[in-house]
C-alpha positions in Angstrom: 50.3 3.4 75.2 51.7 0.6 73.1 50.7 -0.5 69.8 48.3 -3.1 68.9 48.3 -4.7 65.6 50.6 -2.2 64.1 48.0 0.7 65.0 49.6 3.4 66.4 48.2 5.1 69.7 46.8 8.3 67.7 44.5 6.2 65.8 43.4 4.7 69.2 42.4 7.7 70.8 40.6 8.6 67.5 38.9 5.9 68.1 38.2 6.4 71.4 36.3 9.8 70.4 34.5 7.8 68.0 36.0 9.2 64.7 35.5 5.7 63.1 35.9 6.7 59.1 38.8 8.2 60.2 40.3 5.1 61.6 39.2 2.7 58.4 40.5 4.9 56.3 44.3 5.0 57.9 44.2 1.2 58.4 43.2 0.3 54.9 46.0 3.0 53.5 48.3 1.4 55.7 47.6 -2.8 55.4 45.4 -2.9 52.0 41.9 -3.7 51.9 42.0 -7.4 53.1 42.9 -6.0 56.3 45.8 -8.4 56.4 49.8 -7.9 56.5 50.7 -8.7 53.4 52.7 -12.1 52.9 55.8 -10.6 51.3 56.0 -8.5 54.9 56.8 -12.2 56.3 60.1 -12.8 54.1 62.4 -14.6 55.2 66.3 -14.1 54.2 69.6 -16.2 55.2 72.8 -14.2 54.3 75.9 -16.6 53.8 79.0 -14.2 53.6 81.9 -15.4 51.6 84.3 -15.9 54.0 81.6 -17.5 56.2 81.7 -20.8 53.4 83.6 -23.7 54.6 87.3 -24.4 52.2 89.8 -27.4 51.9 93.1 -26.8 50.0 94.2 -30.1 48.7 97.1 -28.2 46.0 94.9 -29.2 42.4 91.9 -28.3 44.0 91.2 -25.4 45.9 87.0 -25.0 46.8 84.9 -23.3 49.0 81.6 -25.1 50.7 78.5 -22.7 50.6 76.8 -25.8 52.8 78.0 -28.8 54.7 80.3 -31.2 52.5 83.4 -33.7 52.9 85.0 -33.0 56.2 83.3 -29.4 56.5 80.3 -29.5 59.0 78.2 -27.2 60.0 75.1 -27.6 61.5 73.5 -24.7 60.4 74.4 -24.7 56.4 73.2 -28.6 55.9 71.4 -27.9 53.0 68.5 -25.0 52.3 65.2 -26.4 51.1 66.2 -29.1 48.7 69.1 -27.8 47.6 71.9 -29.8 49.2 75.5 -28.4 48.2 76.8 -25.4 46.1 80.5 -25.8 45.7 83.3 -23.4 43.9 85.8 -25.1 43.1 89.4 -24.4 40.8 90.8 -27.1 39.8 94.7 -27.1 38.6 95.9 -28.3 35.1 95.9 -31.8 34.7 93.7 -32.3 38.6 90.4 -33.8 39.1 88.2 -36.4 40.6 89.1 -40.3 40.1 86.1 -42.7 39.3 83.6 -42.3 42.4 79.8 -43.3 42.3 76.3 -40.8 43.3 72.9 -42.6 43.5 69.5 -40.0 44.4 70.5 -37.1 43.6 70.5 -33.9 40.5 73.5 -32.8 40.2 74.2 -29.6 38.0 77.7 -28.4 37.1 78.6 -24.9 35.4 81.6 -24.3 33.8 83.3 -20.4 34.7 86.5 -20.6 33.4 88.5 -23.2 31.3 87.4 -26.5 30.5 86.2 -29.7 32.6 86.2 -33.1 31.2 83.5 -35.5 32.3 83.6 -39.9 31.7 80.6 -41.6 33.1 79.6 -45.6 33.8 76.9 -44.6 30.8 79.8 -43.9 28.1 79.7 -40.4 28.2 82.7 -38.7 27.3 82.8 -34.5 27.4 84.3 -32.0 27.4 82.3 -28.8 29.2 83.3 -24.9 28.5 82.3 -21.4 29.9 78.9 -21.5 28.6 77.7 -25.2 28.7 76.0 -26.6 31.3 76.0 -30.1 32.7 73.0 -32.3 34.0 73.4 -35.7 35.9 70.5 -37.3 37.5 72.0 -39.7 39.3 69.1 -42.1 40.3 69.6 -45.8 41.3 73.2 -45.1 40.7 76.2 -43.8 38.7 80.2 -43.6 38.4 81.8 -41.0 36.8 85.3 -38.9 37.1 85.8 -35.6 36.5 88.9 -33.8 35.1 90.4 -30.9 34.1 90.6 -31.2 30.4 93.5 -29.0 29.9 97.3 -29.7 31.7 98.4 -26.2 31.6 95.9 -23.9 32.7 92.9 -24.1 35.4 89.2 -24.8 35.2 86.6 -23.2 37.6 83.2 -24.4 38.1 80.3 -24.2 40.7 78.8 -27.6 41.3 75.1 -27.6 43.1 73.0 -30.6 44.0 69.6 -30.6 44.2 67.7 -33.6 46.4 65.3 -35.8 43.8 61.6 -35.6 43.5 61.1 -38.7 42.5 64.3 -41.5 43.7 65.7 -44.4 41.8 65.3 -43.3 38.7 67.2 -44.5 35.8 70.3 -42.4 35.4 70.2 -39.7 32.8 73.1 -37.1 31.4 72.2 -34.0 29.1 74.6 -31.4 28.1 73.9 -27.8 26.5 75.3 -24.5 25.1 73.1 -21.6 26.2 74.7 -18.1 24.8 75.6 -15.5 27.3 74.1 -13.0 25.2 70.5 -13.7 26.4 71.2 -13.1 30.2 72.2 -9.3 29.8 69.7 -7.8 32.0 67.3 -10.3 31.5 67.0 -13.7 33.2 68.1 -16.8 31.2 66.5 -20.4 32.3 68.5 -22.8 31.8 67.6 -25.5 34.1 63.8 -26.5 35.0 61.7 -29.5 35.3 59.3 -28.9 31.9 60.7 -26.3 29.5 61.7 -27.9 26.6 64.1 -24.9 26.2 66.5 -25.8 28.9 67.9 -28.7 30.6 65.8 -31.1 32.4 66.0 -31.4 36.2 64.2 -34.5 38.4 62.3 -31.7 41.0 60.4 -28.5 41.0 63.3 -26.7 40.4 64.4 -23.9 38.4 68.0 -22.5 38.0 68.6 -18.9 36.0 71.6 -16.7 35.4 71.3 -13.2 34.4 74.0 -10.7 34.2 73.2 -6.9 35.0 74.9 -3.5 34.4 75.3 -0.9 37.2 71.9 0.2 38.5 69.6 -2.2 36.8 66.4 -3.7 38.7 64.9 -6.5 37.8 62.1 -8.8 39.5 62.0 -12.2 39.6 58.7 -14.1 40.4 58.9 -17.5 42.3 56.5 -20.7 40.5 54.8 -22.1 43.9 54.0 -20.0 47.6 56.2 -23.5 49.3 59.7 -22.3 47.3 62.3 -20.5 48.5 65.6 -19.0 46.0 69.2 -19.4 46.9 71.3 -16.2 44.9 74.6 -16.7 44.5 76.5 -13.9 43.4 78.8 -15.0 41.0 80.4 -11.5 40.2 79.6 -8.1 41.1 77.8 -6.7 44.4 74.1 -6.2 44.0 70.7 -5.3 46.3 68.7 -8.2 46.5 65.5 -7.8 48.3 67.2 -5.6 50.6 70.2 -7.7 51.2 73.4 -6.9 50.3 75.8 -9.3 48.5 79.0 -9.3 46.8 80.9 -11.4 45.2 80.7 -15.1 46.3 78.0 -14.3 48.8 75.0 -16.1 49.0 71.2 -15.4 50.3 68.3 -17.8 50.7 65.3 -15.9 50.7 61.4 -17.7 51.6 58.4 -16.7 52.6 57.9 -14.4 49.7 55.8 -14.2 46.1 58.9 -12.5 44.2 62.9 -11.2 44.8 63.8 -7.9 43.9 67.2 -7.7 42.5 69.6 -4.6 41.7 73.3 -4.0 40.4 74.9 -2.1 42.3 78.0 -2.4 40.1 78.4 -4.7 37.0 77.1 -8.5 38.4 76.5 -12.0 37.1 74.2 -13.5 39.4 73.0 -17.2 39.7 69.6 -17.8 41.0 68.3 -21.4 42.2 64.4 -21.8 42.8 63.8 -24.8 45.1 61.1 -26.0 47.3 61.6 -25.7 50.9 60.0 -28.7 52.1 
Protein backbone atom coordinates (compact mmCIF):
# COMPACT_ATOMS: atom_id res chain seq x y z
CA UNK A 1 0.00 0.00 0.00
CA UNK A 2 1.47 3.47 -0.66
CA UNK A 3 1.72 6.33 1.52
CA UNK A 4 -0.64 9.12 1.80
CA UNK A 5 0.35 12.40 3.30
CA UNK A 6 3.54 11.03 4.64
CA UNK A 7 1.53 8.36 6.79
CA UNK A 8 2.97 5.22 6.56
CA UNK A 9 0.72 2.02 5.79
CA UNK A 10 1.00 0.62 9.54
CA UNK A 11 -0.70 3.61 10.77
CA UNK A 12 -3.38 2.95 8.09
CA UNK A 13 -4.25 -0.34 9.05
CA UNK A 14 -4.31 0.97 12.72
CA UNK A 15 -6.65 2.99 11.61
CA UNK A 16 -8.53 0.66 9.81
CA UNK A 17 -9.05 -1.38 13.25
CA UNK A 18 -10.12 1.71 14.73
CA UNK A 19 -7.14 2.46 17.16
CA UNK A 20 -7.72 6.27 16.59
CA UNK A 21 -5.50 7.74 19.72
CA UNK A 22 -2.98 5.65 18.41
CA UNK A 23 -2.96 7.24 15.11
CA UNK A 24 -3.15 11.15 16.51
CA UNK A 25 -0.60 10.47 18.62
CA UNK A 26 2.06 9.25 15.84
CA UNK A 27 0.97 12.04 13.47
CA UNK A 28 1.32 14.91 15.85
CA UNK A 29 4.94 13.31 17.03
CA UNK A 30 5.76 13.13 13.52
CA UNK A 31 4.30 16.76 11.83
CA UNK A 32 3.71 18.97 15.17
CA UNK A 33 0.52 19.87 16.37
CA UNK A 34 -0.70 22.20 13.50
CA UNK A 35 -0.90 19.21 11.60
CA UNK A 36 1.09 20.85 8.86
CA UNK A 37 4.71 20.16 7.20
CA UNK A 38 6.61 22.53 8.56
CA UNK A 39 7.79 25.46 6.22
CA UNK A 40 11.57 24.96 6.65
CA UNK A 41 10.70 21.16 5.19
CA UNK A 42 10.05 23.22 1.85
CA UNK A 43 13.72 24.76 1.56
CA UNK A 44 14.90 25.46 -1.19
CA UNK A 45 18.82 25.37 -2.09
CA UNK A 46 20.89 26.30 -5.48
CA UNK A 47 24.56 25.03 -5.17
CA UNK A 48 27.02 27.04 -7.55
CA UNK A 49 30.33 24.95 -7.54
CA UNK A 50 33.47 26.91 -8.19
CA UNK A 51 34.54 25.77 -11.21
CA UNK A 52 30.84 25.97 -12.37
CA UNK A 53 31.37 30.20 -12.23
CA UNK A 54 31.89 31.78 -15.50
CA UNK A 55 36.05 33.50 -15.95
CA UNK A 56 37.65 35.93 -18.51
CA UNK A 57 41.53 36.33 -18.32
CA UNK A 58 42.34 39.72 -19.71
CA UNK A 59 46.45 39.55 -18.11
CA UNK A 60 45.74 42.56 -15.17
CA UNK A 61 42.59 41.11 -14.36
CA UNK A 62 41.82 37.65 -13.82
CA UNK A 63 37.86 37.18 -12.29
CA UNK A 64 35.45 34.58 -11.92
CA UNK A 65 31.46 35.26 -12.61
CA UNK A 66 29.24 33.64 -9.87
CA UNK A 67 26.21 35.01 -12.25
CA UNK A 68 25.81 36.26 -15.76
CA UNK A 69 28.18 39.30 -16.55
CA UNK A 70 30.20 40.86 -19.63
CA UNK A 71 30.45 38.29 -22.36
CA UNK A 72 29.61 35.29 -19.78
CA UNK A 73 25.91 34.15 -20.30
CA UNK A 74 24.20 31.83 -18.73
CA UNK A 75 20.75 31.50 -18.61
CA UNK A 76 20.36 29.87 -15.50
CA UNK A 77 22.85 32.09 -13.13
CA UNK A 78 21.11 35.66 -14.35
CA UNK A 79 20.80 36.92 -11.07
CA UNK A 80 19.24 35.11 -7.69
CA UNK A 81 16.52 37.20 -6.07
CA UNK A 82 17.72 40.72 -6.29
CA UNK A 83 21.04 40.19 -6.17
CA UNK A 84 22.44 40.60 -9.69
CA UNK A 85 26.29 39.79 -9.84
CA UNK A 86 28.97 38.51 -7.31
CA UNK A 87 32.36 38.85 -8.92
CA UNK A 88 36.06 37.76 -7.67
CA UNK A 89 38.31 39.49 -9.22
CA UNK A 90 42.54 39.92 -8.88
CA UNK A 91 43.67 42.65 -10.25
CA UNK A 92 47.54 43.07 -11.20
CA UNK A 93 49.78 45.98 -9.98
CA UNK A 94 49.23 49.08 -11.57
CA UNK A 95 45.53 47.30 -13.60
CA UNK A 96 42.04 48.51 -13.21
CA UNK A 97 38.96 49.93 -14.69
CA UNK A 98 39.09 53.35 -16.87
CA UNK A 99 36.19 55.91 -16.17
CA UNK A 100 32.81 53.98 -17.01
CA UNK A 101 29.24 55.07 -15.76
CA UNK A 102 26.36 52.66 -13.52
CA UNK A 103 22.86 54.25 -13.03
CA UNK A 104 20.06 51.87 -10.74
CA UNK A 105 21.88 49.90 -8.98
CA UNK A 106 23.81 49.08 -5.13
CA UNK A 107 26.84 48.22 -5.72
CA UNK A 108 29.12 46.81 -2.72
CA UNK A 109 32.86 46.17 -3.04
CA UNK A 110 35.11 44.23 -0.43
CA UNK A 111 38.53 44.47 -0.25
CA UNK A 112 40.53 40.70 0.37
CA UNK A 113 43.82 41.43 -0.24
CA UNK A 114 45.85 44.60 -1.15
CA UNK A 115 44.55 47.86 -1.84
CA UNK A 116 41.88 49.23 -4.52
CA UNK A 117 41.75 52.82 -5.40
CA UNK A 118 38.31 54.31 -6.24
CA UNK A 119 37.71 58.18 -8.24
CA UNK A 120 34.12 59.02 -8.78
CA UNK A 121 32.07 61.89 -10.94
CA UNK A 122 31.09 62.95 -7.05
CA UNK A 123 34.96 63.83 -6.18
CA UNK A 124 35.57 60.94 -4.28
CA UNK A 125 38.97 59.89 -4.10
CA UNK A 126 39.94 56.42 -1.87
CA UNK A 127 41.82 54.25 -1.17
CA UNK A 128 40.03 50.78 0.21
CA UNK A 129 42.08 47.96 2.29
CA UNK A 130 41.41 44.39 3.69
CA UNK A 131 38.88 45.45 6.13
CA UNK A 132 36.95 48.48 4.56
CA UNK A 133 34.11 48.20 2.77
CA UNK A 134 32.80 50.20 -0.07
CA UNK A 135 29.04 51.44 -0.80
CA UNK A 136 27.84 53.08 -4.21
CA UNK A 137 24.34 53.65 -4.84
CA UNK A 138 24.35 54.43 -8.15
CA UNK A 139 20.85 55.99 -8.78
CA UNK A 140 20.09 58.32 -11.73
CA UNK A 141 23.75 57.90 -12.57
CA UNK A 142 27.47 57.78 -11.88
CA UNK A 143 31.17 57.52 -13.35
CA UNK A 144 33.82 56.25 -11.57
CA UNK A 145 37.19 54.19 -12.27
CA UNK A 146 38.65 51.80 -10.32
CA UNK A 147 42.36 51.00 -9.70
CA UNK A 148 44.74 49.07 -8.08
CA UNK A 149 46.39 51.46 -5.75
CA UNK A 150 49.57 49.78 -5.60
CA UNK A 151 52.11 49.05 -8.97
CA UNK A 152 53.92 46.16 -7.55
CA UNK A 153 51.72 43.86 -5.89
CA UNK A 154 47.91 42.65 -6.47
CA UNK A 155 44.58 43.54 -5.08
CA UNK A 156 41.64 41.07 -4.69
CA UNK A 157 38.14 41.97 -4.12
CA UNK A 158 34.60 40.50 -4.47
CA UNK A 159 32.30 42.97 -6.07
CA UNK A 160 28.20 42.22 -5.64
CA UNK A 161 25.37 44.24 -7.01
CA UNK A 162 22.21 44.31 -5.52
CA UNK A 163 19.02 45.62 -7.76
CA UNK A 164 17.49 49.07 -6.06
CA UNK A 165 14.37 49.36 -4.02
CA UNK A 166 13.66 52.41 -4.84
CA UNK A 167 15.32 53.83 -8.69
CA UNK A 168 16.79 57.23 -9.58
CA UNK A 169 17.86 58.07 -6.56
CA UNK A 170 20.54 60.69 -6.08
CA UNK A 171 23.89 58.99 -6.06
CA UNK A 172 25.45 58.31 -2.77
CA UNK A 173 29.15 56.90 -1.65
CA UNK A 174 30.03 55.77 2.02
CA UNK A 175 33.13 54.00 3.06
CA UNK A 176 33.94 52.08 6.50
CA UNK A 177 36.43 50.14 8.61
CA UNK A 178 34.67 47.32 10.37
CA UNK A 179 37.51 45.17 12.58
CA UNK A 180 37.82 41.55 11.78
CA UNK A 181 37.87 40.87 15.36
CA UNK A 182 34.06 40.98 15.71
CA UNK A 183 33.23 38.21 13.05
CA UNK A 184 35.16 35.32 14.95
CA UNK A 185 32.35 32.93 15.40
CA UNK A 186 29.87 35.41 15.50
CA UNK A 187 28.15 37.25 12.61
CA UNK A 188 29.30 40.83 11.78
CA UNK A 189 26.67 43.19 9.78
CA UNK A 190 28.12 45.36 7.93
CA UNK A 191 25.75 46.19 5.22
CA UNK A 192 21.82 46.76 5.87
CA UNK A 193 19.18 49.16 4.97
CA UNK A 194 18.58 50.86 8.75
CA UNK A 195 21.35 50.02 11.22
CA UNK A 196 23.09 52.95 11.95
CA UNK A 197 26.01 50.62 12.75
CA UNK A 198 26.80 49.53 9.26
CA UNK A 199 26.79 50.82 5.86
CA UNK A 200 23.57 51.91 4.22
CA UNK A 201 22.17 49.89 1.37
CA UNK A 202 18.98 51.28 -1.06
CA UNK A 203 16.86 47.59 -0.47
CA UNK A 204 15.89 45.15 2.06
CA UNK A 205 19.09 43.85 2.10
CA UNK A 206 21.51 42.68 4.53
CA UNK A 207 25.21 41.51 4.00
CA UNK A 208 27.34 39.72 7.08
CA UNK A 209 30.72 38.06 7.28
CA UNK A 210 31.59 35.78 10.02
CA UNK A 211 34.64 33.76 10.24
CA UNK A 212 34.49 30.26 12.18
CA UNK A 213 36.94 27.72 13.62
CA UNK A 214 36.68 23.97 12.89
CA UNK A 215 33.41 22.57 14.16
CA UNK A 216 31.53 25.65 15.15
CA UNK A 217 27.58 25.97 14.40
CA UNK A 218 26.02 28.84 14.25
CA UNK A 219 22.32 29.89 13.05
CA UNK A 220 21.41 32.65 11.18
CA UNK A 221 17.78 33.94 11.14
CA UNK A 222 16.45 35.52 7.80
CA UNK A 223 14.36 39.31 8.44
CA UNK A 224 11.16 38.62 6.15
CA UNK A 225 9.43 34.80 4.99
CA UNK A 226 9.87 36.50 0.89
CA UNK A 227 14.08 36.48 1.41
CA UNK A 228 16.23 34.17 0.27
CA UNK A 229 20.57 34.18 1.38
CA UNK A 230 23.24 33.73 -1.11
CA UNK A 231 26.65 32.14 0.97
CA UNK A 232 29.63 32.57 -0.52
CA UNK A 233 32.40 30.81 0.99
CA UNK A 234 35.11 32.92 0.96
CA UNK A 235 37.64 30.46 2.69
CA UNK A 236 37.36 27.21 4.25
CA UNK A 237 34.66 24.29 3.56
CA UNK A 238 31.68 24.43 5.79
CA UNK A 239 27.98 22.50 6.22
CA UNK A 240 25.47 24.89 5.39
CA UNK A 241 21.97 23.70 5.85
CA UNK A 242 23.02 20.52 4.60
CA UNK A 243 24.97 21.66 1.67
CA UNK A 244 28.35 21.33 1.33
CA UNK A 245 30.63 24.19 0.13
CA UNK A 246 34.19 24.92 -0.06
CA UNK A 247 36.04 27.43 -1.02
CA UNK A 248 34.64 29.87 -3.66
CA UNK A 249 31.43 27.95 -3.78
CA UNK A 250 28.27 29.48 -3.50
CA UNK A 251 24.48 28.38 -2.29
CA UNK A 252 21.23 30.29 -2.57
CA UNK A 253 19.02 28.95 -0.08
CA UNK A 254 14.80 30.18 0.04
CA UNK A 255 11.96 28.98 1.32
CA UNK A 256 13.23 28.81 4.81
CA UNK A 257 12.88 30.90 8.32
CA UNK A 258 16.77 30.44 9.23
CA UNK A 259 20.33 28.75 7.64
CA UNK A 260 22.22 26.57 9.68
CA UNK A 261 25.91 26.92 9.24
CA UNK A 262 29.03 24.75 10.39
CA UNK A 263 32.97 24.74 9.89
CA UNK A 264 34.03 21.98 8.87
CA UNK A 265 37.55 23.26 8.82
CA UNK A 266 38.71 27.01 9.57
CA UNK A 267 36.17 29.37 7.09
CA UNK A 268 35.40 32.92 6.35
CA UNK A 269 32.08 33.04 5.02
CA UNK A 270 30.06 35.84 3.37
CA UNK A 271 26.37 35.89 3.71
CA UNK A 272 23.94 38.13 1.51
CA UNK A 273 20.18 38.37 2.66
CA UNK A 274 18.02 39.55 -0.32
CA UNK A 275 14.47 39.46 -1.29
CA UNK A 276 13.51 37.03 -3.92
CA UNK A 277 10.92 38.87 -5.63
Amino acid sequence: MAEADGLSETVFKRLKFGNLKILWYIYVFSYGFTGQTRKDDNMKAILHKSESRGQADHGWLKTRYSFSFADYYNPGKVHYGMLRVLNDDWIAGGGGFDRHPHDNMEIVTIVLDGELEHKDSMGHIMVIKPGEVQVMSAGTGIFHSEYNHNSDIPVQLLQVWVFPETKNISPRYDQKVFDPAARQNQWQLFVSPDDPLTLRINQQAWFSRISLVQSVTIEYPLHAENHGVYVFMIEGQADISGQLLQKRDGVGISETSSVSVKALTKSDILLIEIPMH
